[in-house]
C-alpha positions in Angstrom: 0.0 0.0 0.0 2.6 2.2 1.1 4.3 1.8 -2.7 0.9 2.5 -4.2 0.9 6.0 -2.3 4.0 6.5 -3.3 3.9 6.4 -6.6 0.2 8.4 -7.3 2.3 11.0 -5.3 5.0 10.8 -7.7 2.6 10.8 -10.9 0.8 14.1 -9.5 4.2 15.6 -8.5 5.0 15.5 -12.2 1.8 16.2 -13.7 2.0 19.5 -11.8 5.7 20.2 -13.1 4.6 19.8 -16.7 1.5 21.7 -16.3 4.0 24.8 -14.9 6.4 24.5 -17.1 3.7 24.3 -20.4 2.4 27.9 -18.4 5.5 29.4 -18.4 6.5 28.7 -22.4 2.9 29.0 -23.9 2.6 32.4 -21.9 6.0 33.8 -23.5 5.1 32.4 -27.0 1.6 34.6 -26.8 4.0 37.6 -25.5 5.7 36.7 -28.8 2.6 36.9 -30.9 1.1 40.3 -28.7 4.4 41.7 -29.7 5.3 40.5 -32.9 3.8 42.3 -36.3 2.4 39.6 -38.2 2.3 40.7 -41.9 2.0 37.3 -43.0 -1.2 35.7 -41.2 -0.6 32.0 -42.8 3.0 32.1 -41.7 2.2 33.6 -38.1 -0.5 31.1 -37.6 2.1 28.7 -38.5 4.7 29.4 -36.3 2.1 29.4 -33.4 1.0 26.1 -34.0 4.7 25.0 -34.2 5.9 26.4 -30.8 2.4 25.7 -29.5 3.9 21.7 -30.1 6.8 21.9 -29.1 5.4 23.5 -25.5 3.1 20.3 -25.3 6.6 18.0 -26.6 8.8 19.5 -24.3 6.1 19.7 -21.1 5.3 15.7 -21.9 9.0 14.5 -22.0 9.5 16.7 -18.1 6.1 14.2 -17.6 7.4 10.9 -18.6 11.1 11.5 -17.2 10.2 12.6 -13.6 6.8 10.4 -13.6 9.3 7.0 -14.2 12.1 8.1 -12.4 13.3 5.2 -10.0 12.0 5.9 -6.1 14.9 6.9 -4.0 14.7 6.2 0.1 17.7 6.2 2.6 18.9 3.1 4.4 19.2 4.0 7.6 21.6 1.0 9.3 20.3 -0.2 12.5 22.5 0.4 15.8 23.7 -2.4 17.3 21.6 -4.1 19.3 22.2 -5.4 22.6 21.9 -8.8 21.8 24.9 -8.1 19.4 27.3 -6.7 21.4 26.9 -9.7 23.7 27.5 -12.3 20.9 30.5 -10.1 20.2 31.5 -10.0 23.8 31.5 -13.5 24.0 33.1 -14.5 20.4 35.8 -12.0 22.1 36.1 -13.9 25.8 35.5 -17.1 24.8 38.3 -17.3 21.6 40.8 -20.0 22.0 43.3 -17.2 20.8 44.4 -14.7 23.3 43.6 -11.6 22.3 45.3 -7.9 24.1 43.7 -4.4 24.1 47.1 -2.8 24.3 48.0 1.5 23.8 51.2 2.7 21.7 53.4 1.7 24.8 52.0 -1.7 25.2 50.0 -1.3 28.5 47.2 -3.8 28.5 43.4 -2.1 28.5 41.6 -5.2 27.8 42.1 -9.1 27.6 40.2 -12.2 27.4 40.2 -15.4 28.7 42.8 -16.5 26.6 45.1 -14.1 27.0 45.0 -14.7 30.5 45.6 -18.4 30.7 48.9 -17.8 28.3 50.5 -15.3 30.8 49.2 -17.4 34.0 47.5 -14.6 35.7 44.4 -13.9 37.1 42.2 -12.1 34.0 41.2 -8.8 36.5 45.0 -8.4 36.8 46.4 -8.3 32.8 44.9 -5.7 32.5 47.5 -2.2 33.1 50.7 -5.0 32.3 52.8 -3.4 29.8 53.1 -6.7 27.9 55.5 -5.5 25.3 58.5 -6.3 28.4 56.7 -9.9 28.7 57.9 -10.7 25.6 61.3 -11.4 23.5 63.8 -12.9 21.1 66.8 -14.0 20.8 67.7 -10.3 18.4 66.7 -7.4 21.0 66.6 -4.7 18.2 64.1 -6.7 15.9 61.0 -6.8 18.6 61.7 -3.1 18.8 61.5 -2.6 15.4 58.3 -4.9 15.2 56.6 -2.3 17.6 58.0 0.7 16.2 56.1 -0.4 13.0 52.9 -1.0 15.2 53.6 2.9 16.2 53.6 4.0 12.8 50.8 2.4 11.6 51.9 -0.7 10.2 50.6 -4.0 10.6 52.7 -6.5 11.9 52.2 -10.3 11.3 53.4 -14.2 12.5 56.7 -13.4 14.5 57.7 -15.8 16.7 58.3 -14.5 20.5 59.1 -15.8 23.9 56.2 -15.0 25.8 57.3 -14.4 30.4 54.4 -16.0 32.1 53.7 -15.4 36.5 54.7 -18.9 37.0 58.1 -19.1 34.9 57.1 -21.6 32.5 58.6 -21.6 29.0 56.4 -20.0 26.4 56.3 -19.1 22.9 53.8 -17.2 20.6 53.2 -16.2 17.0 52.8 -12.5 17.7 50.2 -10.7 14.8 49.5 -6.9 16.1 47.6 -3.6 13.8 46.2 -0.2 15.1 42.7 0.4 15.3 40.6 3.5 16.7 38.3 2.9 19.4 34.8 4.8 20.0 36.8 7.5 21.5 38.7 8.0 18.7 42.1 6.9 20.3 44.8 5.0 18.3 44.9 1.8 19.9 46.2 -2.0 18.8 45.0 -5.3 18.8 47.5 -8.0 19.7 46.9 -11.3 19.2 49.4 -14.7 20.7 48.9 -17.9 19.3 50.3 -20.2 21.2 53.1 -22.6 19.4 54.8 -23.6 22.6 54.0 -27.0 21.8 55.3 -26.9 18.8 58.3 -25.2 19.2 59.7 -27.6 22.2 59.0 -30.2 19.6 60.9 -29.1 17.3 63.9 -27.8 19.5 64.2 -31.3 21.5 63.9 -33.0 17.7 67.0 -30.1 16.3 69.0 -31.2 20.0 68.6 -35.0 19.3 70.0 -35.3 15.9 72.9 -32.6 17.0 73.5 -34.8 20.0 73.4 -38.1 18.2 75.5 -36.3 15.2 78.4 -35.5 17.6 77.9 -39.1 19.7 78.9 -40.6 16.4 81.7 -38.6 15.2 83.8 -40.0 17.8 83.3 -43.8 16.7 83.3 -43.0 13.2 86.9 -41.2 13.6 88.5 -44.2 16.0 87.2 -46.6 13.0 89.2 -44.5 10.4 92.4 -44.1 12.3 92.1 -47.6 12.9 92.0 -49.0 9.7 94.4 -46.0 8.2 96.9 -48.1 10.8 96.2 -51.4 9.5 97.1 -50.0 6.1 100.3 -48.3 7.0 101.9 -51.3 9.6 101.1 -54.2 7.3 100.7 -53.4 3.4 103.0 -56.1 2.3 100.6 -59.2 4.5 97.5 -58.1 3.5 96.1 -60.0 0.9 94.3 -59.2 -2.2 91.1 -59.6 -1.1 91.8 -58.4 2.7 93.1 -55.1 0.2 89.5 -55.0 -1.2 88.1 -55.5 1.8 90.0 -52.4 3.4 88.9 -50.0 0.3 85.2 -51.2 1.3 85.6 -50.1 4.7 87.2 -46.9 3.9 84.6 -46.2 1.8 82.4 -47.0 4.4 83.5 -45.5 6.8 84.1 -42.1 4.4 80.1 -42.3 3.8 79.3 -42.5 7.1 81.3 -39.4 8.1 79.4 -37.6 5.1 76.2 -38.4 6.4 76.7 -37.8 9.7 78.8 -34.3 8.9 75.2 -33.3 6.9 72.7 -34.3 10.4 75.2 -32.3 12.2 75.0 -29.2 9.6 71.2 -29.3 9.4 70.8 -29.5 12.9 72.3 -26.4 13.2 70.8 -24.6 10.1 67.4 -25.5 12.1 68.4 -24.2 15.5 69.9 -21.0 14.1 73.2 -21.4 15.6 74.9 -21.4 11.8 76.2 -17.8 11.8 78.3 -16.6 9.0 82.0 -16.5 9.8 83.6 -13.5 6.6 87.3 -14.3 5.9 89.0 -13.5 2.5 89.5 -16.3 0.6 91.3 -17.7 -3.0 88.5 -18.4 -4.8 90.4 -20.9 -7.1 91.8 -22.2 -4.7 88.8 -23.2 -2.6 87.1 -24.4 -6.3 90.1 -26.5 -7.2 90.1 -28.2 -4.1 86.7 -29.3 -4.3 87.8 -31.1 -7.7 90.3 -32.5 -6.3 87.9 -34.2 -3.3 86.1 -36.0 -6.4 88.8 -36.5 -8.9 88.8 -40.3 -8.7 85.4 -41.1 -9.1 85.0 -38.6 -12.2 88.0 -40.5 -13.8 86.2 -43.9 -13.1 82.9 -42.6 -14.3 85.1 -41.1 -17.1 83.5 -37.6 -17.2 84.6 -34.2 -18.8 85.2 -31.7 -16.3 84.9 -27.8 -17.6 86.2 -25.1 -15.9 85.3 -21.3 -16.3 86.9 -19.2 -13.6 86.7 -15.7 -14.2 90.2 -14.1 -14.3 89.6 -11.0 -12.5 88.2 -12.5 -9.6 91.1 -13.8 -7.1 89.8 -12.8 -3.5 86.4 -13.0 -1.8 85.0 -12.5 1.5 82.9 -14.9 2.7 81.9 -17.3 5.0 84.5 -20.8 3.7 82.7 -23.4 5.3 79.1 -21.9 3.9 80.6 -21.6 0.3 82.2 -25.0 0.7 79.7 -26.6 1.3 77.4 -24.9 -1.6 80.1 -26.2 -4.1 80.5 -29.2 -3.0 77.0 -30.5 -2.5 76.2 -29.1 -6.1 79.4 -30.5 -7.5 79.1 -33.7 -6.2 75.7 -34.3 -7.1 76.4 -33.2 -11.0 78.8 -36.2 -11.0 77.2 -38.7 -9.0 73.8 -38.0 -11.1 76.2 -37.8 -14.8 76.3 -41.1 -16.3 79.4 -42.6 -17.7 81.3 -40.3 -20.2 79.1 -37.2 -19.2 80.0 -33.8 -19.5 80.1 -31.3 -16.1 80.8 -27.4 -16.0 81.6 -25.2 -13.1 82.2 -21.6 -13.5 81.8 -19.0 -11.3 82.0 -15.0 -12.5 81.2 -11.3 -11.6 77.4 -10.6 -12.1 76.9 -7.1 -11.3 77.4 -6.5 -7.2 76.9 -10.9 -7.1 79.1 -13.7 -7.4 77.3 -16.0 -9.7 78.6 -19.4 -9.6 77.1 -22.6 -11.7 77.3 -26.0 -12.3 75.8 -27.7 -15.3 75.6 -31.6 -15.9 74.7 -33.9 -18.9 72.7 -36.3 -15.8 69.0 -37.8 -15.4 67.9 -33.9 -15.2 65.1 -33.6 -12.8 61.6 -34.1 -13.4 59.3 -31.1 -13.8 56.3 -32.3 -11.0 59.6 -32.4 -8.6 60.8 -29.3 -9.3 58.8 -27.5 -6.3 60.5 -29.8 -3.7 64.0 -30.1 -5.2 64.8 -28.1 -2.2 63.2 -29.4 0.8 64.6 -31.3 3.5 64.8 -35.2 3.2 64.1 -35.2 -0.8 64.9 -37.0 -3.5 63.6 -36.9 -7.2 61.7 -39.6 -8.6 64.1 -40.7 -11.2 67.3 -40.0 -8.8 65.4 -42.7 -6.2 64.9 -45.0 -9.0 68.9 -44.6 -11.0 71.3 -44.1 -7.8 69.7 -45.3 -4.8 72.4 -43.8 -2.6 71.5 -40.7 -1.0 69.9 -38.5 2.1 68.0 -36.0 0.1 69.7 -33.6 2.4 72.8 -32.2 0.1 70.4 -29.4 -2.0 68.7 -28.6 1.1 71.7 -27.5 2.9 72.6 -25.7 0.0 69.9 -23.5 0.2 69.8 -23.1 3.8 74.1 -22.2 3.6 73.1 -19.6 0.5 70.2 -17.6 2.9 72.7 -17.3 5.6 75.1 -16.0 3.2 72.4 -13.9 2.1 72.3 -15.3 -1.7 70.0 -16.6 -3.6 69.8 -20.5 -5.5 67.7 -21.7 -8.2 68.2 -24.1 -11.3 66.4 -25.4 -14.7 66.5 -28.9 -15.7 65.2 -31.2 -18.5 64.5 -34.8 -17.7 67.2 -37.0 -19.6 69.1 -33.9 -20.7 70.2 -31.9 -17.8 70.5 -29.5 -15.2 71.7 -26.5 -13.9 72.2 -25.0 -10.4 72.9 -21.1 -10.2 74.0 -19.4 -7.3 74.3 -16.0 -6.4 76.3 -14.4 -3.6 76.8 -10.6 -2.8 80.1 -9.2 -2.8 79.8 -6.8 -0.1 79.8 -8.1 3.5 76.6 -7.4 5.5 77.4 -4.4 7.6 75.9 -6.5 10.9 78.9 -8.6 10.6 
């Protein structure tokens, strides 16, 4: 009904603006003709009949566009209602995540449950904690620099923090924090903890085992080597032919077992952030050269053509040696393990603007494309490397990437199956200025 009245008041609305405005154009075209010295009484009569239509054309197109014009009404949104602002309250309270209320300096104006239960404190009493001093890491600087972003408007997200609870115990939180205005029109944030304590002791007693168990087994490994290195020495003229064989076996052996234990041990500490960068200058050839030399036997039994393409210019670098080492060995050993017989395998390393770019290309089993996502991931091995060369951890690529981000590089590759591959590496020249 109430439609119905609105549009009959519409219609009449318009009727009565096309009714003025026909008024006010007929009346000046009879001023016209009171005015106007018509000689010619055929052609006066006509114009008045043509402006007399055009009054009625113009006053009925006023009609039709205000008479069909759409209805307009405001939307006034309802104020919250009581009944929301208690579903909100209790969403709020009752959130597994612990959620803080906290000003620019990080006193606490509001907290639920949650919050509560992480610190270990009665909830009536979080409230005034400044609980930016409950919480660290292990790099002062960089939680001061998370809240001066806060301050400045900046949303901060997923950083991992030790959280100080009333009662001591170890905890640890993902810390997500933005600015917001309250009703008063105050600049305040929202801080929420999720807690991964859990998580991270998991992970922390799983990084502690393998170091543990890495450096429990160095100590065997080594008394088996000098062991049978002695055998060798006192007695090379009694052994046997076979006992001979059976010595390179255990060498061999035992060389693999170091290798494998020597990659736990580095990935163990890659995980627990204890691998810092340690810049000295360095050869560059020289470090290069005597990775070849590590491998030299088994590319002249797999009979494969070694390139070199050292740039000339380059002689010393400062860098981290064991980092780099290790990036030029894993990538070198892996292009001749996965190069079959009479392959063909490049290294090169050169100047590529402010980075050292160094490559290694092979003529292997190339990598297949579905694998190429995971090439780098801890504990994995390609599908066609699994099924050619059985030996291996899956752990030499991974550690390459992990020694090239704390050298502050950057690794990728391309690789055909059956053709090829490539690894490229780049490394800045210029030492970090924290180091």
């Amino acid at each position: 009904m109430d439609e119905d009245q609105d549009s009959t008041n519409q219609a009449q609305s318009a009727l009565l603006l096309a009714s003025s405005v026909f008024l006010v154009l007929f009346s000046s075209v009879v001023c016209l003709a009171l005015f106007y010295d018509f000689s010619e009484i055929h052609l006066g009569g006509l114009l008045f009949l043509i402006s007399f239509l055009c009054c009625i054309f113009i006053a009925k197109n006023i009609y039709d566009v205000t008479a069909h014009a759409p209805i307009t009404s405001t939307v006034v949104l309802p104020a919250p209602s009581d009944d929301n602002s208690s579903i909100y309250t209790q969403l709020y309270n009752k959130s597994p995540v612990p959620y803080f209320v906290v000003d620019s300096e990080g006193v606490v104006t509001s907290a639920n449950t949650a919050a509560a239960r992480l610190l270990s404190m009665p909830q009536a009493k979080v409230e005034g904690i400044n609980l930016f001093a409950r919480l660290s890491t292990d790099e002062t600087d960089n939680l001061d620099f998370l809240f001066d972003k806060f301050r400045s408007g900046v949303a901060v997200s997923d950083h991992m923090v030790r959280v100080k609870r009333d009662d001591n115990r170890e905890a640890w939180g993902l810390l997500s924090l933005f600015q917001f205005q309250n009703n008063f029109e105050e600049q305040q944030g929202l801080l929420t903890l999720v807690d991964i304590t859990k998580q991270k002791k998991a992970e922390d007693a799983k990084s502690e085992f393998v170091s543990l168990a890495s450096h429990q087994l160095r100590t065997p490994i080594a008394g088996m080597k000098w062991s049978a290195e002695l055998l060798q020495l006192d007695s090379p003229d009694t052994l046997t032919e076979r006992q001979l064989k059976y010595m390179d076996r255990l060498h061999l052996s035992i060389n693999r077992m170091s290798r494998l234990v020597d990659d736990f041990l580095r990935v163990s500490r890659f995980e627990l952030g204890s691998f810092q960068a340690e810049y000295h200058t360095i050869v560059l050839k020289d470090l290069f050269t005597s990775v070849q030399a590590e491998l030299a036997e088994t590319v002249a039994q797999k009979d494969i053509e070694v390139h070199v393409e050292y740039e000339t210019g380059i002689t010393d670098f400062v860098t981290d040696p064991n980092l780099l080492r290790m990036i030029v060995t894993n990538l070198y050993s892996n292009a001749v393990k996965y190069t079959p017989l009479g392959g063909t395998v490049t290294i090169s390393y050169a100047r590529d603007n402010n980075m050292l770019r160094i490559q290694v290309t092979d003529t292997g089993i190339g990598i297949p494309t579905e694998d190429h996502d995971d090439i780098f991931s801890k504990l994995f091995r390609a599908s066609n490397a699994v099924r050619d060369v059985p030996d291996g951890t899956g752990l030499g690529l991974y550690i390459v990437r992990e020694a090239v981000t704390v050298l502050r590089g950057k690794a990728s590759f391309t690789s055909v199956e059956g053709i090829g591959t490539t690894f490229d590496v780049q490394i800045p020249f210029e030492v970090p200025s924290t180091v």
